[in-house]
Every structure is written in structure tokens, then in C-alpha cells.
C-alpha beads as a LAMMPS data file, in Angstrom:
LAMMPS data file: protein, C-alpha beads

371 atoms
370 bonds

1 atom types
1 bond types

-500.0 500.0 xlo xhi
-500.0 500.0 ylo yhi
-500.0 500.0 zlo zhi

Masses

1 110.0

Atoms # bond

1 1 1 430.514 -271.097 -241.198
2 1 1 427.068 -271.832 -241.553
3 1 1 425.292 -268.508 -240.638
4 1 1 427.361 -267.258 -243.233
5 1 1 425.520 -269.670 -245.331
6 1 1 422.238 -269.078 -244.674
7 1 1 422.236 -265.183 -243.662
8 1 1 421.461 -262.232 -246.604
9 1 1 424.604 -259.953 -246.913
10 1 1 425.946 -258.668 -249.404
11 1 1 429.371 -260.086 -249.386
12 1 1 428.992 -262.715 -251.879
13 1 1 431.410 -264.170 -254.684
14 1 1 431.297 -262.480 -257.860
15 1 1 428.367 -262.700 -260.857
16 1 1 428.033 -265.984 -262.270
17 1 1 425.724 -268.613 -263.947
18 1 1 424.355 -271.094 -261.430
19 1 1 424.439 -275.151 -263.369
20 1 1 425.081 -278.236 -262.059
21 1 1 429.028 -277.944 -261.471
22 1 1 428.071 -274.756 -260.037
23 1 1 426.792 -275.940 -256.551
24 1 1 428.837 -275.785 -253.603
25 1 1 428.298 -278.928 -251.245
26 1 1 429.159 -278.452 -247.667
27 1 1 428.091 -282.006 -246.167
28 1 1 426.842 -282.925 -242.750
29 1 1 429.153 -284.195 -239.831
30 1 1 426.721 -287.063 -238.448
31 1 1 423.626 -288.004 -240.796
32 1 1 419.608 -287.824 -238.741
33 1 1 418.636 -291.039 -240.974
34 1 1 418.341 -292.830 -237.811
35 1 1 415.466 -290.879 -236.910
36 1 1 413.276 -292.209 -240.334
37 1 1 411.353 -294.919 -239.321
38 1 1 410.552 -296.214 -242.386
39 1 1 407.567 -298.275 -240.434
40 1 1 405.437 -295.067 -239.699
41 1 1 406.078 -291.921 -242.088
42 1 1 404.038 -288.765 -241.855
43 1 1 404.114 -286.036 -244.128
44 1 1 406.040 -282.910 -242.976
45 1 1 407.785 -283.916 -239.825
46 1 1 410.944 -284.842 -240.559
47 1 1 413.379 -283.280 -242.796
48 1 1 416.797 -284.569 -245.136
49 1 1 420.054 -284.140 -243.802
50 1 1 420.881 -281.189 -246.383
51 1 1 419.133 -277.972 -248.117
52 1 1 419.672 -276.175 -251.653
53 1 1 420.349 -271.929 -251.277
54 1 1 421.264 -269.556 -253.736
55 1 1 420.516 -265.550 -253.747
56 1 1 419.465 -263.218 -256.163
57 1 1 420.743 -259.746 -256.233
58 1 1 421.744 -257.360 -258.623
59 1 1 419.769 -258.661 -260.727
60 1 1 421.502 -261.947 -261.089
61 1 1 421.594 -265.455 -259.024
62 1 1 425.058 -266.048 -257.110
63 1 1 426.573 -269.730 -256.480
64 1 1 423.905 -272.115 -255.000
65 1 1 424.902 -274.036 -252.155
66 1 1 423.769 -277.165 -250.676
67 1 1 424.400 -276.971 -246.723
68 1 1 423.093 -278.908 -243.619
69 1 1 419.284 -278.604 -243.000
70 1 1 419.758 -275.305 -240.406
71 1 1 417.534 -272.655 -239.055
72 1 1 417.555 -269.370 -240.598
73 1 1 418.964 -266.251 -239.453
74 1 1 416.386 -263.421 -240.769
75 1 1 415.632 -259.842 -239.685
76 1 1 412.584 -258.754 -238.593
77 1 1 412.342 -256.445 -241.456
78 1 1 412.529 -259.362 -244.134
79 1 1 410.266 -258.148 -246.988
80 1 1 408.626 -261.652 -247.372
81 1 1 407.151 -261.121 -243.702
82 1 1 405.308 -258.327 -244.300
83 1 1 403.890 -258.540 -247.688
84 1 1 403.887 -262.026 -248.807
85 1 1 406.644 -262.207 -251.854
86 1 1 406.522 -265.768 -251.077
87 1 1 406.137 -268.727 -253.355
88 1 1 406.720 -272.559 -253.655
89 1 1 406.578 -275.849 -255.289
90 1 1 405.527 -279.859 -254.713
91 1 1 408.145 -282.358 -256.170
92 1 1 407.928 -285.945 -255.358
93 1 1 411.035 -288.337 -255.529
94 1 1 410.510 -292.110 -255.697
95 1 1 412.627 -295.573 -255.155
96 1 1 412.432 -297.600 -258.516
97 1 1 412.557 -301.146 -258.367
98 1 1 416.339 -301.441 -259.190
99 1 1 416.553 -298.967 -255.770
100 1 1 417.429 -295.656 -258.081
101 1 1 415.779 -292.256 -256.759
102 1 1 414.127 -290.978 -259.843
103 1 1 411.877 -287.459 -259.515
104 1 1 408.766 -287.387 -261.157
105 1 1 407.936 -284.266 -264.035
106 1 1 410.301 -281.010 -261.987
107 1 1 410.548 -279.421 -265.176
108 1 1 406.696 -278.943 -265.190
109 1 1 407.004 -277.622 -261.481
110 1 1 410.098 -275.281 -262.703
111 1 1 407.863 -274.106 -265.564
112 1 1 405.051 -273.604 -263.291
113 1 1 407.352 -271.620 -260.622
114 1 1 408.242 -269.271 -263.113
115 1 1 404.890 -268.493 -263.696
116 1 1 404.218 -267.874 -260.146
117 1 1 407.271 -265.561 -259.864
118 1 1 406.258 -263.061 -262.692
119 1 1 403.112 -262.814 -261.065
120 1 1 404.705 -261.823 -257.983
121 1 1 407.148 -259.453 -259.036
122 1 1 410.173 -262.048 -258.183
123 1 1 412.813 -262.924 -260.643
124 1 1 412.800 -266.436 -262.423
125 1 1 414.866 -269.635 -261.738
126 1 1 416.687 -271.215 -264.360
127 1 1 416.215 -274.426 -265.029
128 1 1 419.482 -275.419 -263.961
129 1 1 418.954 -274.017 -260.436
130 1 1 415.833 -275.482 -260.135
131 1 1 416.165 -279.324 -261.554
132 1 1 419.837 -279.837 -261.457
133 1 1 420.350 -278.369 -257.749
134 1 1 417.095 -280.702 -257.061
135 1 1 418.939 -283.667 -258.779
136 1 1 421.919 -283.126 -256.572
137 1 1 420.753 -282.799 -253.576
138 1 1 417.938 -285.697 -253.748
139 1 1 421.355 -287.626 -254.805
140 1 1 423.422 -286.524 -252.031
141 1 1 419.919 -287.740 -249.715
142 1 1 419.264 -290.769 -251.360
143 1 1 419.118 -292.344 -248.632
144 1 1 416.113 -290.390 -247.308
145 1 1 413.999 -291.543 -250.161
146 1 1 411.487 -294.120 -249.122
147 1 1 410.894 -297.659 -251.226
148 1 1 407.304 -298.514 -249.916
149 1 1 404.308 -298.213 -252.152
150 1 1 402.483 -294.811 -250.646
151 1 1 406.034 -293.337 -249.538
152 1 1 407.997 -290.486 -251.488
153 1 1 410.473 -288.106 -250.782
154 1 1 408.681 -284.808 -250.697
155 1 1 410.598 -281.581 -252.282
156 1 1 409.705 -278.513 -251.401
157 1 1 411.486 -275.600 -253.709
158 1 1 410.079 -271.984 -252.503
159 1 1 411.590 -268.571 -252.982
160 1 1 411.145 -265.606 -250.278
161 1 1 411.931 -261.671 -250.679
162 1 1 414.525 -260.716 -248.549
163 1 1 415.217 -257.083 -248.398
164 1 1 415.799 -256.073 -245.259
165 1 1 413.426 -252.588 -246.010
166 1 1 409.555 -252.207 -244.834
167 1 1 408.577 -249.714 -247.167
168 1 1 406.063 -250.979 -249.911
169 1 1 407.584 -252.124 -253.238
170 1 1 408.739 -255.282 -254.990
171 1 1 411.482 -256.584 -253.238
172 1 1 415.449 -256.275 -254.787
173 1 1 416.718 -259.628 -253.203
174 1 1 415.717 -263.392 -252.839
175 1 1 416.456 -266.561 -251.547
176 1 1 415.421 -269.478 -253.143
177 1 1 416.017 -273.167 -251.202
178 1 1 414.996 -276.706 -251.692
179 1 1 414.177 -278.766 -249.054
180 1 1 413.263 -282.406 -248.758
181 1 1 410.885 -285.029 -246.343
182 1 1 410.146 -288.123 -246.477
183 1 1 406.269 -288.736 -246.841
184 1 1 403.905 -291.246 -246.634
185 1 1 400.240 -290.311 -247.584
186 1 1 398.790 -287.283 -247.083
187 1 1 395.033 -288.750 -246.567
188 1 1 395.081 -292.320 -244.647
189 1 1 390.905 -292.583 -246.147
190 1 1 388.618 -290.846 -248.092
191 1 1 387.614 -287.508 -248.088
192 1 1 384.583 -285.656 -247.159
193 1 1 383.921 -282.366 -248.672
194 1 1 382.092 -279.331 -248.010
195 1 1 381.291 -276.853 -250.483
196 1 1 381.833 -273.110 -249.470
197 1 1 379.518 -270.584 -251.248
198 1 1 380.755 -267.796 -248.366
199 1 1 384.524 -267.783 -248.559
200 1 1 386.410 -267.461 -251.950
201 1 1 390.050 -268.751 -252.896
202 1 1 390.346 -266.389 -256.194
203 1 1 389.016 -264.068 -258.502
204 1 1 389.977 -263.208 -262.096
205 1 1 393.107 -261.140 -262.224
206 1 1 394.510 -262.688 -258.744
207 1 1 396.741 -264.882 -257.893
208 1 1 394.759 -268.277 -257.761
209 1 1 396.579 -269.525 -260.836
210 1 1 399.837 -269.193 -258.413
211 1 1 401.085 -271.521 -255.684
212 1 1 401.860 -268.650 -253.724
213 1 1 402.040 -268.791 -249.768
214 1 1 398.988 -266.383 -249.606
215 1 1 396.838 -268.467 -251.461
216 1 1 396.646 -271.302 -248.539
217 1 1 397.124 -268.362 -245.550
218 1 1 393.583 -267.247 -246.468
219 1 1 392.106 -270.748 -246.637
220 1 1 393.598 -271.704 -243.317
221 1 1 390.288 -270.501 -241.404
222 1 1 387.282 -271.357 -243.604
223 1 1 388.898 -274.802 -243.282
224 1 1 389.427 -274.827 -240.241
225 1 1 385.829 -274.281 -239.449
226 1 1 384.448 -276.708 -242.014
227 1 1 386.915 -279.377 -240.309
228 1 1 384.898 -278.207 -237.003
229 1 1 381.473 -279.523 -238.706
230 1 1 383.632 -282.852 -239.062
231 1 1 384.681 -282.450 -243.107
232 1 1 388.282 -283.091 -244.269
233 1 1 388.203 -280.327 -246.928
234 1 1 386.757 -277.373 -248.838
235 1 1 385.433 -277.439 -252.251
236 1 1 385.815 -274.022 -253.280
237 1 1 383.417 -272.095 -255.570
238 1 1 383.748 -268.982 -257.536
239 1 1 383.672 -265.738 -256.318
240 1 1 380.914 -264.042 -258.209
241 1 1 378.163 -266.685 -258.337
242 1 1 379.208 -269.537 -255.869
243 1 1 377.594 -271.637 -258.661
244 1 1 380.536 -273.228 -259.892
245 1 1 383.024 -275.119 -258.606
246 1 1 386.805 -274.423 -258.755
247 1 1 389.418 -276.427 -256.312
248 1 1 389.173 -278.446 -253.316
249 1 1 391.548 -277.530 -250.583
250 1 1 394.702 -277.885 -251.930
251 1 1 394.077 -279.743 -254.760
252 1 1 392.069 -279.609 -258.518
253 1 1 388.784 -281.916 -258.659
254 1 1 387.563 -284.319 -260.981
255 1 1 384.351 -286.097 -261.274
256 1 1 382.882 -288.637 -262.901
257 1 1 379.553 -288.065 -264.192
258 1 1 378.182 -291.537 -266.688
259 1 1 381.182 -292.210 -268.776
260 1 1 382.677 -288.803 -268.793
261 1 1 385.539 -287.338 -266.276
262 1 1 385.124 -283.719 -265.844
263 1 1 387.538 -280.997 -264.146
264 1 1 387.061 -277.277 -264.002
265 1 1 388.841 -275.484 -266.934
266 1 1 391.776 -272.805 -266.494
267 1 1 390.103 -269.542 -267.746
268 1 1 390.150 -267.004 -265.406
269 1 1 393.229 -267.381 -263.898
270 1 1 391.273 -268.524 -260.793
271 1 1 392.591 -272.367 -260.490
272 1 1 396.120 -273.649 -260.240
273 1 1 397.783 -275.843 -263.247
274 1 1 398.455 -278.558 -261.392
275 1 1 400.872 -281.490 -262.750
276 1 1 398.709 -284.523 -261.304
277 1 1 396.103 -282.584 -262.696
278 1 1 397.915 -282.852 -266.363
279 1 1 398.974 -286.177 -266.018
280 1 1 395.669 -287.645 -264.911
281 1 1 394.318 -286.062 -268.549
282 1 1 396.783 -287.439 -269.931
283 1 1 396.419 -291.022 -269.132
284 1 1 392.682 -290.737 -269.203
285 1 1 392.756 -289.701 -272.858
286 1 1 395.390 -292.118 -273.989
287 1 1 392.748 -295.064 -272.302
288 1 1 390.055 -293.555 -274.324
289 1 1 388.127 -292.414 -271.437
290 1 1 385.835 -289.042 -272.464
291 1 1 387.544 -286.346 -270.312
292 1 1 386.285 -282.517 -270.469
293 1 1 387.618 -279.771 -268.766
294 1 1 384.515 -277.041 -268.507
295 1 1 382.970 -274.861 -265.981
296 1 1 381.056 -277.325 -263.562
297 1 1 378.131 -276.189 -261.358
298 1 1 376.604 -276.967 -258.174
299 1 1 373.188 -277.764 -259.584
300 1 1 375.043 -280.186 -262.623
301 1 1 376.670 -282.183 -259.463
302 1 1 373.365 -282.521 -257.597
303 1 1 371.253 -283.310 -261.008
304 1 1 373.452 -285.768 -261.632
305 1 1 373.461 -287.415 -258.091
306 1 1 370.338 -287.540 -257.971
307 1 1 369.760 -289.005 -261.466
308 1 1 372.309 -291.889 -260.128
309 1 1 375.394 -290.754 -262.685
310 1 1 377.571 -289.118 -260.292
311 1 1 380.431 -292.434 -260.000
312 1 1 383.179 -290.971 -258.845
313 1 1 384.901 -287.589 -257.551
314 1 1 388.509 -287.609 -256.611
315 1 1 391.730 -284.307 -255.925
316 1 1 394.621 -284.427 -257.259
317 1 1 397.698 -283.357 -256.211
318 1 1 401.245 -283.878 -255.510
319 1 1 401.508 -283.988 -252.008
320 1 1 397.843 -286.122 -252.129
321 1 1 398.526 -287.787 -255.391
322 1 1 394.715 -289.106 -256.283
323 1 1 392.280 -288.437 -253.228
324 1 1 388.962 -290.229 -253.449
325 1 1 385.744 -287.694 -252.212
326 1 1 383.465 -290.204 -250.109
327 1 1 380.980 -287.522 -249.920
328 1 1 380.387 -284.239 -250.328
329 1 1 377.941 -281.583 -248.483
330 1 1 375.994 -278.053 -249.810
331 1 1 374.184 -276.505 -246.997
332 1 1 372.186 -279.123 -245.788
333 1 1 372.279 -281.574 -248.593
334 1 1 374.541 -284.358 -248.157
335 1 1 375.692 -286.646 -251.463
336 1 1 377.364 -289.654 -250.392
337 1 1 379.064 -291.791 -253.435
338 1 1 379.334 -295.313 -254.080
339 1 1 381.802 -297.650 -252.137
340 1 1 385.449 -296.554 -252.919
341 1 1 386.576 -300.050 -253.748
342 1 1 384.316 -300.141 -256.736
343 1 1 385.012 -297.647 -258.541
344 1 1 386.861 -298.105 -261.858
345 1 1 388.495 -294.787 -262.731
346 1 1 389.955 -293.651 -260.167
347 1 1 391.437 -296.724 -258.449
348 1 1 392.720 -297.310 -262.327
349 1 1 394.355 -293.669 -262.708
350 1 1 395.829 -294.133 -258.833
351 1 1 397.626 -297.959 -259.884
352 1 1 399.136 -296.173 -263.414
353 1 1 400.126 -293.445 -261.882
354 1 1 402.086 -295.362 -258.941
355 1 1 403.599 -297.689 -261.379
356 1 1 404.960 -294.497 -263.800
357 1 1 406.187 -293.170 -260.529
358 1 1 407.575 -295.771 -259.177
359 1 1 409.171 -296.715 -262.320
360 1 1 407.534 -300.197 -262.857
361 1 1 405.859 -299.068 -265.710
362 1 1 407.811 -297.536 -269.135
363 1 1 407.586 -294.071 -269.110
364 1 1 406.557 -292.728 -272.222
365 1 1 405.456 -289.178 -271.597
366 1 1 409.361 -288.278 -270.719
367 1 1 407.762 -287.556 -267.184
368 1 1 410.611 -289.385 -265.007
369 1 1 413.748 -287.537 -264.187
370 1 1 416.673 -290.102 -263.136
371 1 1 418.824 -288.706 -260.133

Bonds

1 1 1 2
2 1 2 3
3 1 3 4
4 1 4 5
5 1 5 6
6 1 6 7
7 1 7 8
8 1 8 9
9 1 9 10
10 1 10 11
11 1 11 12
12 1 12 13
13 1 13 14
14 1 14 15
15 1 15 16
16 1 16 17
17 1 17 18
18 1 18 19
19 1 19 20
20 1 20 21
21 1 21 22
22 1 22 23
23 1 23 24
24 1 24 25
25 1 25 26
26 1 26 27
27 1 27 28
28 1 28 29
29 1 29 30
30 1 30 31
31 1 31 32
32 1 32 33
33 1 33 34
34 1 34 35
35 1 35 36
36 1 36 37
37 1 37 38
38 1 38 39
39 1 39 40
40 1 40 41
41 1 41 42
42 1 42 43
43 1 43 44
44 1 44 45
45 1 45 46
46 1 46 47
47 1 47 48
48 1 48 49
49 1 49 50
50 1 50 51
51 1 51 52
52 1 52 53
53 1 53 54
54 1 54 55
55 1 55 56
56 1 56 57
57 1 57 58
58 1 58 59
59 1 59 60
60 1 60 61
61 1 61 62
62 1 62 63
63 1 63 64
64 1 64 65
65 1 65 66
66 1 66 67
67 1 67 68
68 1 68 69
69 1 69 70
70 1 70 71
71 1 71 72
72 1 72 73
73 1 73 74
74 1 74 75
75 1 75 76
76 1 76 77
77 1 77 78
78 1 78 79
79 1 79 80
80 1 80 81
81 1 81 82
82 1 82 83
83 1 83 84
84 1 84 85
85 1 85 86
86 1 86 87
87 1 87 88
88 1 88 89
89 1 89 90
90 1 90 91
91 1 91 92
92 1 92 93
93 1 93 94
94 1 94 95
95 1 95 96
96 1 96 97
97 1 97 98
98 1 98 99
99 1 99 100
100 1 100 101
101 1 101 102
102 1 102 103
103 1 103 104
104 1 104 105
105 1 105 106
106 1 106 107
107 1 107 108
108 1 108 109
109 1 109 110
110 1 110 111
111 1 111 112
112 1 112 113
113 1 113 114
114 1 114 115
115 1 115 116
116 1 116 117
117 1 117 118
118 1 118 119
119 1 119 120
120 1 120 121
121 1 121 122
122 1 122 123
123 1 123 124
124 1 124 125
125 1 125 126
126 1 126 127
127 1 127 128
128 1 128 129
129 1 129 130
130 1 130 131
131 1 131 132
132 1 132 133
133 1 133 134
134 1 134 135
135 1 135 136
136 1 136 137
137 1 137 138
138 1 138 139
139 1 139 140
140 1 140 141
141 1 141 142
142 1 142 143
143 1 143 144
144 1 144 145
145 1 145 146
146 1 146 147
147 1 147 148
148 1 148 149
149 1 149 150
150 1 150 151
151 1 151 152
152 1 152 153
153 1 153 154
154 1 154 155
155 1 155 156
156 1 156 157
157 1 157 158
158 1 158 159
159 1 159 160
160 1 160 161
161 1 161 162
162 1 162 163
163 1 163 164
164 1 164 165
165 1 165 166
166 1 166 167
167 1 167 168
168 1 168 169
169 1 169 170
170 1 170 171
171 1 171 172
172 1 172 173
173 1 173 174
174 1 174 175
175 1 175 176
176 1 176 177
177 1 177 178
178 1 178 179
179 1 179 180
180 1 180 181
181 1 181 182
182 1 182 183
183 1 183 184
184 1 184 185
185 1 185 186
186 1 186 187
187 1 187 188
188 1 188 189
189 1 189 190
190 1 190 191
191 1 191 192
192 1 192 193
193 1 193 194
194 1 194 195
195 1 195 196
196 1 196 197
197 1 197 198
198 1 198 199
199 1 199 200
200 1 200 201
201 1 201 202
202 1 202 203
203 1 203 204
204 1 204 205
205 1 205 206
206 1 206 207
207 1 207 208
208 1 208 209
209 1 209 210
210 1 210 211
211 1 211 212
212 1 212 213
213 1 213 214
214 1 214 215
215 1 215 216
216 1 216 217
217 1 217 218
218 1 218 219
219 1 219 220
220 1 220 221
221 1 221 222
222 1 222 223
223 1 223 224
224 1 224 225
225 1 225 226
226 1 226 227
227 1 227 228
228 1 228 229
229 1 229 230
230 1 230 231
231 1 231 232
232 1 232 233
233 1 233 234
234 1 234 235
235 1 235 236
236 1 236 237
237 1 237 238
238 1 238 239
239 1 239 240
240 1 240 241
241 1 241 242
242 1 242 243
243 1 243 244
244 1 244 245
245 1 245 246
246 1 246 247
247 1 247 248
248 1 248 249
249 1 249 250
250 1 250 251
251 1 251 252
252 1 252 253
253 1 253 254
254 1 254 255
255 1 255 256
256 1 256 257
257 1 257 258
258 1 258 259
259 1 259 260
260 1 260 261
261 1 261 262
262 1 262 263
263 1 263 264
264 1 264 265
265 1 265 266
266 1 266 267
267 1 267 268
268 1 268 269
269 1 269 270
270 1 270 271
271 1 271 272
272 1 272 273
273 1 273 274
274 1 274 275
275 1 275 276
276 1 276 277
277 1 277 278
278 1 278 279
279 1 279 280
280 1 280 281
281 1 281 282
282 1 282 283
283 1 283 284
284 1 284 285
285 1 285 286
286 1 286 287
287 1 287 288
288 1 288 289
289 1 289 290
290 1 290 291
291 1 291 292
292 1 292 293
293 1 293 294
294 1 294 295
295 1 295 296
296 1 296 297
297 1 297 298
298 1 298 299
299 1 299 300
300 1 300 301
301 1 301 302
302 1 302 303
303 1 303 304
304 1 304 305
305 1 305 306
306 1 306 307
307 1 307 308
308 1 308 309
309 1 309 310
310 1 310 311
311 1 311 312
312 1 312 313
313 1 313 314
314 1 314 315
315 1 315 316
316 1 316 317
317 1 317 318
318 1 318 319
319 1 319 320
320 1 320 321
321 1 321 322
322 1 322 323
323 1 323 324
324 1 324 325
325 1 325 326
326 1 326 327
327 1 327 328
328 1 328 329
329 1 329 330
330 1 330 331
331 1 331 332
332 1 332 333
333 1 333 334
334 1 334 335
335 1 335 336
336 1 336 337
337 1 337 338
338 1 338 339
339 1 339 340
340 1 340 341
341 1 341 342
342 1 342 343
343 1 343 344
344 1 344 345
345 1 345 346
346 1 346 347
347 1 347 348
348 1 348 349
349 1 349 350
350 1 350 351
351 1 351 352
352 1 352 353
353 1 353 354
354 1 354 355
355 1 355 356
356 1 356 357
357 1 357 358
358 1 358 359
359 1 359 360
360 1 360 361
361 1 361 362
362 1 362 363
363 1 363 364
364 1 364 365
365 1 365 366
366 1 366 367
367 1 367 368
368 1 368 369
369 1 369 370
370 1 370 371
């Protein structure tokens, strides 16, 4: 029964609208919670007991489904394959104090999916398909969802093309899925950074603004041979110039520079809107710390190290949350920043953020979703 599940045909119940009452649940025999240890939890190795599906063809999304976690059944001609109609989302689910999974801002990641999938030629998700189906089956996986502090459950919602054709045009039919693992943290220490001024992540009128899959296929070797010089991560710059600085790795940068926190802007459609990215502004303007988002160059970071008012630099992400930079490289020039455990910002932005999160702290942006 469960190949039936998981492979594209076209035998599928009729039309409909896809909501919470919608979803199909077909639930696992024998759970794999016995293989969490909640003692040592890395990110991306272990996976939920269950996975969201629903199709999309004809121009409309059938009944979504959450099944066992399975392996998929694909053809070799599977559009996605080929020419990368492929894109995905970061969620994070959390263990309040009262032991309640709640799931921090999906409607921002299900407005920001949408974005990716008109850019791609792939059809939208509604809303209820994308946070309902997530509510259910983080529910129905509770248990997966880690209490520590630096543990999460980590949701992954992605849509492929699935036409089983090879010929060059925007696909016809899609699969979108959620899946789930439990994480701990993505960096165990501070990061070192190199700053590229060969390779480039975007240009204006790509895809950078997308969390498309072929966004981080075509970083895969520049970092790789950074990581072979012995740094953690790329700082990427822009693709006309390599004077200014856009993302690092997988995440958007800040840095502080006197009093003020500064993060590359938006224009140009060459950096992704990231939610950690929006909430740190957030919270930073409601302290009443200066915070500017502006084009930021090479020779503004090394001026300013060298004048003594570079503080603090820090990612953010979802999967990383707040990553502090310990140092960061150009060429042959190597700026190394003040001890970690005194800086002010970020450690402040990194205990708000938890206790929002984690739901020890009120949430007043409307950012927690209760399961």
C-alpha cells in the first residue's frame, strides 16, 4: 500500500481542496523513537516516524497524506533530476516548558516558499497544505521533538517536479512532502570565515533570493575547498565587483561595527529573506539597538577592524539559529574578533531568541504556532 503512496500516477481521487481535515493519516506499525538518543543529537541523521505528501496535477493539489517515513519510488526520467525544479524550506519545532511542541513563524517560511515557487515555474502551496499538514504531522511526532536547550525538531518542507518527460519545459506535476529530524546544533563553536572574491552565489535577476536546491549545489565545491584551507564557511561577495558582501554559506550576516548592527540589504534579488534574519531586526530595533540594512564592503569591514570598531559578526539562520564569526580571512589578511563570551549583542539576540522559541518568554510578535 505504500508504493502506492509515494509513487506519481495518475490514478488519484478526484479534485479537491487540501485543509486540515483533509489529510489522510496512515500510521506506523512499530515507532524508531528508540533510536533518538536524546544524549547526543546531530543534525540530519535521523528522521520522524512519518512524512507529509500531496501531488499537484491538473492544475490542482489532490488529498495530502501523511505516511511512514519510506524511500521513494522515482523514474529515471523525473523532471526534478535533470533540471533542478527543486525547492525547500527550514522550520524549527520546539518543547515549551509545559512539554507542548510549538513551531516557530511557518507562515513566514510558507510565504517565503511561494516566492521561491513562482520563480521556478512551480505552482504555490496553500497555506493550509503547508502549516496545517506541518501542524499535524509535528503532532502525530511529538514525541520526536527534543526538550533540551540547543535541540529542535527540524522540518524540512520541499517540492520536486515530477513529470516523467526529459524534454525541456516547466514541469506539469509535483510532489510536495514534509519531513522532520531531530537536531541539535548545527555549529558545536565558532565560525571561521573566508571571503570568496572568485566564486559567486547570485546575480541580479537569478535565483539567489530563492531557497532553491541549486543555490547550495553550486556552493558545494568552493566550500569545500575553503574548508580544505581549514575555514568553516564562505562569505560570499557579489558578482560584479567582489567588493561587497552578500551571505555566508547558508546563512545572512550581520556585523557589528561601534554601536550599529549592519546586514546586507535585499535589492537585487541576490540574498535570501531569511526569517532569523527578520526576527533578529526585529528584536534589535524593539531594544533600541541602531540596526541598518545597506550594501557592506570589504574595505568598510577591514577599516573598521583595523580602527578597533568591528565587535561582533554573527549568521543567522534556521538550521544555525545565531552563529558567532571568530574570524574571518581576505586573501592573506586575517581579522580575528574579540573573545565570544564578551560580546553583548549577539549572546543577547541568541538568549531572546531561545526563550521566544522555547516559549519561556511571551510572544508578542504572533511568531509561535501551537501544535
Amino acid at each position: 500500500m505504500l508504493a502506492k503512496l509515494i509513487l506519481f500516477n495518475t490514478q488519484f481521487s478526484e479534485i479537491m481542496s487540501v485543509s486540515a481535515l483533509d489529510v489522510r493519516v496512515n500510521k506506523i506499525e512499530k515507532s524508531r523513537i528508540h533510536q533518538l538518543d536524546p544524549k547526543n543529537i546531530q543534525f540530519g541523521k535521523l528522521y520522524s516516524d512519518h512524512m507529509l505528501i500531496a501531488y499537484y496535477e491538473n492544475k490542482a493539489w489532490k488529498q495530502a497524506e501523511i505516511v511512514p517515513f519510506a524511500n521513494l519510488s522515482l523514474s529515471p526520467a523525473t523532471t526534478f533530476m535533470h533540471y533542478g525544479q527543486a525547492i525547500f524550506e527550514g522550520v524549527k519545532a520546539y518543547k515549551n516548558p509545559q512539554g507542548e511542541p510549538i513551531i516557530f513563524r511557518p507562515h513566514d517560511n510558507w510565504t517565503r516558499m511561494n516566492r521561491s515557487a513562482v520563480r521556478m515555474a512551480m505552482p504555490e502551496v496553500p497555506v493550509d497544505l503547508f502549516v496545517d499538514g506541518m501542524r499535524q504531522l509535528v503532532e502525530l511526532d511529538r514525541d520526536w521533538v527534543p526538550s533540551s536547550d540547543g535541540t529542535s525538531l527540524y522540518i524540512r518542507p520541499f517540492m520536486i517536479a515530477v513529470d516523467e518527460f526529459i524534454g525541456v519545459r516547466p514541469a506539469e506535476k509535483f510532489m510536495f512532502m514534509i519531513i522532520t529530524s531531530p537536531a541539535g546544533p548545527y555549529y558545536s563553536k565558532p565560525v571561521s570565515i573566508y571571503l570568496e572574491d572568485r566564486y559567486v552565489r547570485a546575480f541580479p535577476g537569478g535565483i539567489g533570493f530563492t531557497k532553491a536546491a541549486g543555490n547550495y549545489g553550486m556552493s558545494m565545491y568552493p566550500t569545500q575547498e575553503i574548508k580544505k584551507m581549514g575555514y568553516d564557511q564562505i562569505l560570499w561577495t557579489d558578482g560584479f565587483e567582489h567588493k561587497y558582501v552578500q551571505e555566508i554559506g547558508t546563512m545572512n550576516v550581520f556585523f557589528l561595527i561601534g554601536d550599529t548592527v549592519v546586514t546586507p540589504d535585499l535589492n537585487g534579488d541576490t540574498i535570501l529573506e531569511g526569517v532569523t534574519r527578520d526576527s533578529v531586526l526585529t528584536l534589535l530595533r524593539e531594544k533600541g539597538i541602531k540596526a541598518e540594512e545597506r550594501p557592506i564592503s570589504i574595505d568598510e569591514l577591514k577599516a573598521a577592524y583595523k580602527a578597533g570598531t568591528l565587535r561582533e559578526a554573527f549568521g543567522t539562520g534556521t538550521a544555525a539559529s545565531i552563529a558567532p564569526i571568530a574570524e574571518l580571512t581576505f586573501h592573506e589578511e586575517h581579522m580575528v574578533l574579540p573573545a565570544v563570551e564578551s560580546w553583548e549583542v549577539a549572546n543577547w539576540l541568541i538568549k531572546e531568541l531561545a526563550d521566544i522559541r522555547y516559549g519561556r518568554k511571551e510572544d508578542s510578535h504572533g511568531w509561535i504556532c501551537k501544535v
